[in-house]
N, C-alpha and C positions, 0 to 999 in steps of 0.2 A: 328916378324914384323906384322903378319896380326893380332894374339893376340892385340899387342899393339893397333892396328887398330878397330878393334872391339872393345876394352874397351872405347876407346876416342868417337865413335860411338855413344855408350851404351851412356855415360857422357851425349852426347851433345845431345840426346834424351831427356833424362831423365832433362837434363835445359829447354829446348823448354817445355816438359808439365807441367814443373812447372810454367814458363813464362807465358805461355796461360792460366793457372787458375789460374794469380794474375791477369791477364788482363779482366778476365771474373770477378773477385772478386771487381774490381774497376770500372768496368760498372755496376754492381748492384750496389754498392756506390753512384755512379753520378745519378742513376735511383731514389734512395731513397730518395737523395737530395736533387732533382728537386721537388719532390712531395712535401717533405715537403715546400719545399719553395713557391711552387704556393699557395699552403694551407693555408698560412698566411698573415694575416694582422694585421696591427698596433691596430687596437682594439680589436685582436682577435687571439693574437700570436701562432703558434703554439708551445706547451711545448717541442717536442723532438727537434724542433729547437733552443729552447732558454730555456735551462737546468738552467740557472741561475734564468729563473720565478718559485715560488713558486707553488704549486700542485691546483686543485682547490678546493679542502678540507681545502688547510693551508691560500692559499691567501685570504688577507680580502680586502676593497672598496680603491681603489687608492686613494693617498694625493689628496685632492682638489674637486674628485669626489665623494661625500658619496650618498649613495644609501638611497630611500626614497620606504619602499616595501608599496603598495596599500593594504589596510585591507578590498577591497572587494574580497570576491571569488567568485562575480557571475559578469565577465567584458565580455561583450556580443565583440565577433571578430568585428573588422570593416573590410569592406568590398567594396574592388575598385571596381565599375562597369568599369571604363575604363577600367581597366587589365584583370578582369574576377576573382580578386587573393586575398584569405579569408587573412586576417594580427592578429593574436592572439596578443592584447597587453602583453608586458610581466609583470615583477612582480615589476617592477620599475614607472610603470603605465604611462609608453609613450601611445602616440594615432598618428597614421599615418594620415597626413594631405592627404588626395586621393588625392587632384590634384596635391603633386607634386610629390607621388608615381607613378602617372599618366605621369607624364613627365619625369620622372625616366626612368620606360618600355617602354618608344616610344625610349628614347634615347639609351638605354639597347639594345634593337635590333640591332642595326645598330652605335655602340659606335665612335663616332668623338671629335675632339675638338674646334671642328667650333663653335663658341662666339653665333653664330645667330639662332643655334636651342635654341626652350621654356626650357629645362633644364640648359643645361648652363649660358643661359642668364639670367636668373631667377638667380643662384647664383653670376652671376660677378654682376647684375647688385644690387644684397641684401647686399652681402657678401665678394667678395675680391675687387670691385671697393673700398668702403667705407675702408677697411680693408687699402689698400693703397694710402692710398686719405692723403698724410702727409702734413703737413703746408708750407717747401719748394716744391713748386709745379713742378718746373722743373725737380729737382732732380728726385720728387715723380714718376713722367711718367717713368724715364728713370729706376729706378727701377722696376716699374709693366713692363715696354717691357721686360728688364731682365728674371725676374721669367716667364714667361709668356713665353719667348723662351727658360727659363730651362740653364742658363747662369752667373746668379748671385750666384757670393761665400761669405760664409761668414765664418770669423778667426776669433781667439783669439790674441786680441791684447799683446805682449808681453812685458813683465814687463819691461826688459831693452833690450836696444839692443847691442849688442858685440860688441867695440869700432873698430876693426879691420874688422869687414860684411861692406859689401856692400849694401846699400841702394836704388836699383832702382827705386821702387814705388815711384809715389809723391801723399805723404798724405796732404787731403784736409781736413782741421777743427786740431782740436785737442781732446782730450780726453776726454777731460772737457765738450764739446760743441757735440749733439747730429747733426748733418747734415743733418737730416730730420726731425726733431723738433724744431730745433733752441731754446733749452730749453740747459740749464747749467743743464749736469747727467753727471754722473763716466762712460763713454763708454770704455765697456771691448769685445767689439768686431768691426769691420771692414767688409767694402761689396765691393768687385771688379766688377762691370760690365764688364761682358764679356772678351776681351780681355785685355781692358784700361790697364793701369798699375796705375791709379788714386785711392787711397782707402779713402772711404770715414767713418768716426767713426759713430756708430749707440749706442742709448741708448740701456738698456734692453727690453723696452717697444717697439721700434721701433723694432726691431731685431724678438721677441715674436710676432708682426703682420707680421714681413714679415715670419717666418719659418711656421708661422699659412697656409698663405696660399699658400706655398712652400708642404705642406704635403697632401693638398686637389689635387692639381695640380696633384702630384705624383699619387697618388691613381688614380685620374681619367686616367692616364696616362698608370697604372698596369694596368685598366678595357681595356683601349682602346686600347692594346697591348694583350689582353688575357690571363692574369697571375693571375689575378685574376678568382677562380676555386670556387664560391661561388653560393647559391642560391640567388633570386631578394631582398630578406629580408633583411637578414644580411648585403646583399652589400648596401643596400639603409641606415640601420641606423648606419652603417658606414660615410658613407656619413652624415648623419644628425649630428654623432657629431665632425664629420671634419667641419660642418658647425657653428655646436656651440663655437667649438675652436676658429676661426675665429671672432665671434662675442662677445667674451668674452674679445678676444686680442684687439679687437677694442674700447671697454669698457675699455681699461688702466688695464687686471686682464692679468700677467705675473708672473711665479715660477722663485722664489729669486735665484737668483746665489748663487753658493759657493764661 
């Protein structure tokens, strides 16, 4: 008996330090994972996070984005006096407009999303006002309070619907009829405010301005949350083509559905 006792012992030792070093083997896991994830961002993925991107030896210039390299090699840095902070153009021959680099660092220090500091303001009032400024006006508001409180969904509308489901939602417009354009387009997707149960049909075009500035929002929202683990640079001309996005979609330029 004390045999048997002692082995079962032994056993249950020997389970517990195995236990404990899958437990320590999966806090280094979630430690790894975090990093990588603060690490990344949507213009600047990181690869061990997203195995499915190409290396950056094999990846060539994204659909729609072709890169334009500057044939000087003597591009003198520009230079914030406000910030104190040298900015080397890179080989795409971008140039840092300082004052809103300038309004970037004031807002950088102290990240909010209060509409009424000079950075923000500056973008609602260049960039996601206009971006959401749609022809049905009523609509249009009720969707910018949406995004704006991080509230708005948007579906894939479904090809048919199963004769026996239940239909709660009540759809407003049709398929055919864009609800913030008032333009006759093939709408293959759907936007819920908030909690409504009301869905209303969006063009592609319409859809492409509202995720436009559904992805600047976010971003600012990783900054102003601290998840974002970047220097002033990068996070600013992240920003700049979050702002190009934006103003591209507002321009009627949207990637074709499949």
């Amino acid at each position: 008996m004390v045999r048997a006792a002692n082995m079962k012992q032994a056993a249950s030792e020997k389970q517990l330090k195995e236990a404990r070093g899958k437990i320590d083997m999966l806090q280094a896991e979630v430690t790894a994972l975090k990093t990588l994830v603060l690490t990344s961002t949507p213009a600047s993925p990181n690869r061990e996070l997203h195995p499915q991107l190409l290396s950056p030896t094999k990846a060539g210039p994204r659909k729609g984005h072709l890169r334009h390299k500057s044939t000087s090699s003597t591009l003198c840095p520009a230079v914030c006096p406000a910030a104190g902070h040298t900015l080397t153009p890179d080989k795409e021959g971008k140039e840092v407009d300082t004052t809103l680099f300038a309004e970037f660092q004031a807002w950088r220090e102290s990240p909010t999303l209060d509409k009424t500091c000079p950075f923000l303001e500056r973008v609602y009032r260049e960039d996601v006002g206009p971006c959401l400024d749609f022809t049905m006006q009523e609509l249009s508001a009720l969707v910018r309070a949406a995004v704006e409180d991080n509230t708005l969904t948007i579906e894939p509308v479904a090809s048919q619907t199963p004769p026996t489901a239940k239909v709660a939602a009540v759809e407003c417009g049709s398929t055919n009829t864009c609800a913030l354009s008032g333009l006759a387009r093939a709408c293959r997707h759907r936007i819920r405010l908030g909690d409504s149960e009301n869905h209303y049909y969006i063009s592609p075009s319409s859809r492409a301005r509202i995720t436009a500035v559904c992805n600047f929002l976010t971003y600012i929202r990783y900054i102003q949350q601290g998840l974002v683990r970047q220097e002033a640079e990068p996070m600013f001309w992240e920003i700049t083509r979050l702002r190009k996005e934006m103003s591209l979609a507002k321009l009627g330029f949207f990637p074709q559905e499949a």
